[in-house]
C-alpha positions as CSV (number, residue, x, y, z in Angstrom):
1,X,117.2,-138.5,440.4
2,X,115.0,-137.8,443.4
3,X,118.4,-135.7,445.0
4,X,120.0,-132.5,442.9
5,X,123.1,-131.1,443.2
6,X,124.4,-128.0,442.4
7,X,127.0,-125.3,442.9
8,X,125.2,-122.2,442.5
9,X,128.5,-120.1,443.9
10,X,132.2,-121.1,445.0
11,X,131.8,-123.1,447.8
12,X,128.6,-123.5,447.9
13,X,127.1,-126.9,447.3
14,X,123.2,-126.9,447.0
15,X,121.1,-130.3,448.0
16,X,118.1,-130.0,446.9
17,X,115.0,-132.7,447.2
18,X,113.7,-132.9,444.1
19,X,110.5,-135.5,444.1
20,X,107.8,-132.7,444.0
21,X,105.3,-135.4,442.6
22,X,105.1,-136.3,446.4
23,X,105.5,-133.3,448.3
24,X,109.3,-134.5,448.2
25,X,108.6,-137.2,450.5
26,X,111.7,-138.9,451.4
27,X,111.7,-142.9,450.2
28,X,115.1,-144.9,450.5
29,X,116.4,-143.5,446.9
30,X,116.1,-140.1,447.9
31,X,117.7,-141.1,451.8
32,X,120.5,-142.6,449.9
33,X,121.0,-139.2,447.7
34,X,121.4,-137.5,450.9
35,X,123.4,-139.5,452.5
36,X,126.1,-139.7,449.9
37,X,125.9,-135.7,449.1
38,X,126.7,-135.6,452.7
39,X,129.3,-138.0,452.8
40,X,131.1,-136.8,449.1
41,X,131.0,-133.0,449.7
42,X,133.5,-132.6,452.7
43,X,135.9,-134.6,450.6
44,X,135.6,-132.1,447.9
45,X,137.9,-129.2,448.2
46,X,136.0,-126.5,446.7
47,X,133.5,-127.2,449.1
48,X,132.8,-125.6,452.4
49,X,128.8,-124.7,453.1
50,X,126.1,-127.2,452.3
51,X,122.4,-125.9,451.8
52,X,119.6,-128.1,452.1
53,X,116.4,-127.3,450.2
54,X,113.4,-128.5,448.9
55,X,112.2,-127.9,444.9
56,X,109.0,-126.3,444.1
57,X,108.6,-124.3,447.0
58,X,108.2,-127.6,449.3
59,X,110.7,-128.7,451.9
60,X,109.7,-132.0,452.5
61,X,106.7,-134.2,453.6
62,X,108.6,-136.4,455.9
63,X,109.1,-140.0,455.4
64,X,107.4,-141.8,451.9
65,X,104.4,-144.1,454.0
66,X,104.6,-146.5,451.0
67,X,108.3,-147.3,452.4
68,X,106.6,-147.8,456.1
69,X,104.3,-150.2,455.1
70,X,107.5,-152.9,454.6
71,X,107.5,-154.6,457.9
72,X,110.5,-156.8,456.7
73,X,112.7,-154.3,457.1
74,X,116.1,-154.6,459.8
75,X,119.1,-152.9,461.0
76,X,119.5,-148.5,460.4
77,X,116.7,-147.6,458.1
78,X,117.7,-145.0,455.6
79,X,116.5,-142.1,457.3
80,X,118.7,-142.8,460.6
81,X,121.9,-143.5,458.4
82,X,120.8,-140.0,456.7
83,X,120.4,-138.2,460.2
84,X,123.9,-140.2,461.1
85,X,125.2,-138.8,457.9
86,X,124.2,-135.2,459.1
87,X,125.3,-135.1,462.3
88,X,128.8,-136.0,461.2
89,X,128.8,-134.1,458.5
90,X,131.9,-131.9,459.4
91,X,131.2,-129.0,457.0
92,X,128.2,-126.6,458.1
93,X,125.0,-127.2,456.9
94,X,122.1,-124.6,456.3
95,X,118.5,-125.4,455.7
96,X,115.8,-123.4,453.5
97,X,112.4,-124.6,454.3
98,X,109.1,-123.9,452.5
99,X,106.2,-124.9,452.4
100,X,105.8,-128.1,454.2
101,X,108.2,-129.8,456.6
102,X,107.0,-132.5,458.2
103,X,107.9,-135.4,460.2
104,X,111.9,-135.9,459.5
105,X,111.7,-132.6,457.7
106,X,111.0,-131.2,460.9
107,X,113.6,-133.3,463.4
108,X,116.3,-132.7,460.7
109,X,116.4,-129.2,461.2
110,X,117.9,-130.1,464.9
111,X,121.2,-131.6,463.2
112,X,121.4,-128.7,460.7
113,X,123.6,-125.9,462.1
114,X,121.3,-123.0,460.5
115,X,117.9,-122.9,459.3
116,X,115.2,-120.6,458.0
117,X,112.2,-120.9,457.0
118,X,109.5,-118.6,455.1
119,X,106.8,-117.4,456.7
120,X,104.6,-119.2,454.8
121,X,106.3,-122.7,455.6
122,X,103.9,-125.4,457.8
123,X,105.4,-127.6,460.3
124,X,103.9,-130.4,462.2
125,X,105.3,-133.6,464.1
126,X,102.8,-136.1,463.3
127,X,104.4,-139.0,464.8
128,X,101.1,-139.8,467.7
129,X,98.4,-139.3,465.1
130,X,99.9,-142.1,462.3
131,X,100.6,-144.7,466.0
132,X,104.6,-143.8,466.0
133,X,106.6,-142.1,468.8
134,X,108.8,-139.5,468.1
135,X,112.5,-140.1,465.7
136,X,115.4,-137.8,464.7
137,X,116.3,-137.5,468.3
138,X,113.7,-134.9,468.9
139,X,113.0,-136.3,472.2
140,X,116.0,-135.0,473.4
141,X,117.2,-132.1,471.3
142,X,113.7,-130.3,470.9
143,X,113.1,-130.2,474.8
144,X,116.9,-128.7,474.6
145,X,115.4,-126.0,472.6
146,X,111.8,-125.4,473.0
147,X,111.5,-126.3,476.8
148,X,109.3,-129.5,478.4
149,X,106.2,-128.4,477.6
150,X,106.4,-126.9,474.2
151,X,108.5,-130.1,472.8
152,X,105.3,-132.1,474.5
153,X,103.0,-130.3,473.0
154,X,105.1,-130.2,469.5
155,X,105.4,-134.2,469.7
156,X,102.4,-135.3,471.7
157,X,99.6,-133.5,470.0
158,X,101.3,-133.3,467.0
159,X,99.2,-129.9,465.5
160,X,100.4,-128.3,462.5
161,X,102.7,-125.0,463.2
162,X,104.2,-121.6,461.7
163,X,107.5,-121.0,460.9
164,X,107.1,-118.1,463.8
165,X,106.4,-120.8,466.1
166,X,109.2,-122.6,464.8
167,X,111.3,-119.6,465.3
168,X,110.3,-119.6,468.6
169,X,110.7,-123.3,469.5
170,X,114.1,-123.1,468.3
171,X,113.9,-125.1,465.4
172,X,114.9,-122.8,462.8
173,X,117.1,-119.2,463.4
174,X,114.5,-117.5,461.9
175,X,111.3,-116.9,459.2
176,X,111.5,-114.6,456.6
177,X,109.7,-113.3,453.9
178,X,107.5,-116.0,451.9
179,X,109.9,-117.2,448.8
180,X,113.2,-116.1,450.6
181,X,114.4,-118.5,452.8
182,X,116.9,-120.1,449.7
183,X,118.2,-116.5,449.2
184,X,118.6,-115.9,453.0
185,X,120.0,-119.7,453.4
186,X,122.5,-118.9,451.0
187,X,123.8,-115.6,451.6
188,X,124.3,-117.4,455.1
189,X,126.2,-120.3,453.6
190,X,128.4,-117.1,451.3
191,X,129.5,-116.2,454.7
192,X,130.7,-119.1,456.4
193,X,132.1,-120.5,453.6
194,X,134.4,-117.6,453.3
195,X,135.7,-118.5,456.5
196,X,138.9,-121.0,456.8
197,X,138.2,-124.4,456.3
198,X,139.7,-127.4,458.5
199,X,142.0,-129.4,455.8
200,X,140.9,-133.0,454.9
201,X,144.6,-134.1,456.7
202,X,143.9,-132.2,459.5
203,X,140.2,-133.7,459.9
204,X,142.4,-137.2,459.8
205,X,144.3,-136.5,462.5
206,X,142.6,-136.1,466.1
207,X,145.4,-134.9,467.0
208,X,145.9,-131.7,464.8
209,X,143.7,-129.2,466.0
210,X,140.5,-127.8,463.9
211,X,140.3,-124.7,462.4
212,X,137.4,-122.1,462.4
213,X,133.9,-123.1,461.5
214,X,135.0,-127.1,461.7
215,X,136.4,-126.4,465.3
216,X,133.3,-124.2,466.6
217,X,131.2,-126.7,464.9
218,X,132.8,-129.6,467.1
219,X,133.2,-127.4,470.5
220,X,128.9,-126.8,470.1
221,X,128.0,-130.3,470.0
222,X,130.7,-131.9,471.6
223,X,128.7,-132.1,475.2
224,X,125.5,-133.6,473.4
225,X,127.0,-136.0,470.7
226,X,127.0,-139.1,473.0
227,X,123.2,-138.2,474.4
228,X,122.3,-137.6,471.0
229,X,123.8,-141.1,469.6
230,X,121.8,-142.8,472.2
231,X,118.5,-140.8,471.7
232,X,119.1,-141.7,467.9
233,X,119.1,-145.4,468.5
234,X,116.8,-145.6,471.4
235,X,114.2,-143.8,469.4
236,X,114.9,-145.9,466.5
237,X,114.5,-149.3,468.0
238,X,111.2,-147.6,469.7
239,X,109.6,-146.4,466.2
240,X,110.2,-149.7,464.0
241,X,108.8,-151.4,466.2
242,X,105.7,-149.1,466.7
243,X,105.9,-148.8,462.6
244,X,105.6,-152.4,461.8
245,X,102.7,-152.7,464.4
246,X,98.5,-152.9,463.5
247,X,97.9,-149.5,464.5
248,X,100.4,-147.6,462.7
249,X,100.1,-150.0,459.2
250,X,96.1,-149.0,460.0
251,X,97.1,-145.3,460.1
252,X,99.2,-145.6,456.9
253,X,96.8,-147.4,455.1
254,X,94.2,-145.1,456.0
255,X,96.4,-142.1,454.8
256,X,97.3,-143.8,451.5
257,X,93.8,-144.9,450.6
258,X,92.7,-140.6,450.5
């Protein structure tokens, strides 16, 4: 299985990508192990923190170019029904990044409600260089964050950067030692999930209010869900189409054939 799950602690459930023969590049197996950890966990009452990881001391190379090179492909690709999954995903979800994170393992991080990463971990946005525009809805959530410029600069140039820089950008809470972001993710994930957790009834019924982490949760992105749907789609449509065109199967080929 290119997705592990563990329980390393009560109520903690630990994701971690697990396909370190390719820099734990994320093809539609692993999308669809994500997606359903997302999905099953929150119905699971021992659960209440997710933490999202990487194995071998890489977070994730992004999207699996062999996958990109099916122009055949229609409707939500995996990775948009995973960042759907995400974003809905009631319970809170904490990232540990190392190593590399790039492409989707960098836009991701802006639906996960904590992140570090150690200060070792590279980040880069290469959507321009490989003839794609940017996904995730990082064209509106990263200017949220990191300001105009920097998210121009972050998506239009598409250089490699720190986990300081990403600190600073906003993109994760903060980088910490080399080989410590798990440890920090999950004594982060021990605290929330010792707070109360919003009952599966009550997350059935709009009209029972939400309790604690589900309700704060809700109040922070309640003024940028709707934006954030439409960014998600818009960029979507945008990038599949870019994807299945000459330039980008060029780029993909190209990148392959090292």
């Amino acid at each position: 299985m290119s997705v592990r799950l563990a329980d390393p602690e009560p109520g903690i459930r630990l994701v971690t990508i697990d396909r370190p023969e390719r820099r734990n590049a994320l093809d539609r197996a692993t999308y669809a192990g994500l997606t359903d950890a997302l999905e099953t966990a929150p119905r699971d009452a021992e659960v209440r923190a997710l933490v999202l990881t990487g194995a071998r001391g890489c977070f994730t190379a992004g999207n699996d170019l062999k996958d990109f090179q099916d122009v055949e492909t229609a409707g939500d690709s995996p990775g948009l029904t995973f960042l759907k999954a995400l974003r809905a995903c009631p319970l809170p979800v904490v990232a540990a990044v190392e190593g590399h994170a790039v492409g989707i393992g960098t836009t991701l991080l802006l639906h996960c409600d904590l992140a570090y990463a150690g200060d070792g971990a590279r980040f880069r946005l290469p959507f321009t260089a490989l003839g794609l525009s940017p996904e995730g809805g990082s064209s509106y959530l990263l200017p949220l964050v990191a300001g105009s410029k920097r998210a121009a600069e972050l998506l239009m140039l598409g250089e490699p950067f720190t986990a300081a820089d990403a600190a600073a950008a906003g993109l994760v809470n903060a980088a910490v030692p080399a080989g410590t972001a798990l440890e920090t993710a999950l004594a982060k994930a021990r605290a929330l999930a010792a707070l109360p957790r919003v009952s599966i009834k009550a997350r059935a019924l709009a009209a029972l209010p939400l309790v604690s982490i589900a309700a704060t949760k809700q109040a922070l992105r309640r003024g940028h869900d709707d934006s954030v749907a439409r960014a998600l789609d818009a960029e979507a449509e945008v990038f599949h189409a870019l994807r299945r065109g000459p330039a980008a199967q060029a780029a993909f080929a190209a990148f392959l054939g090292r």
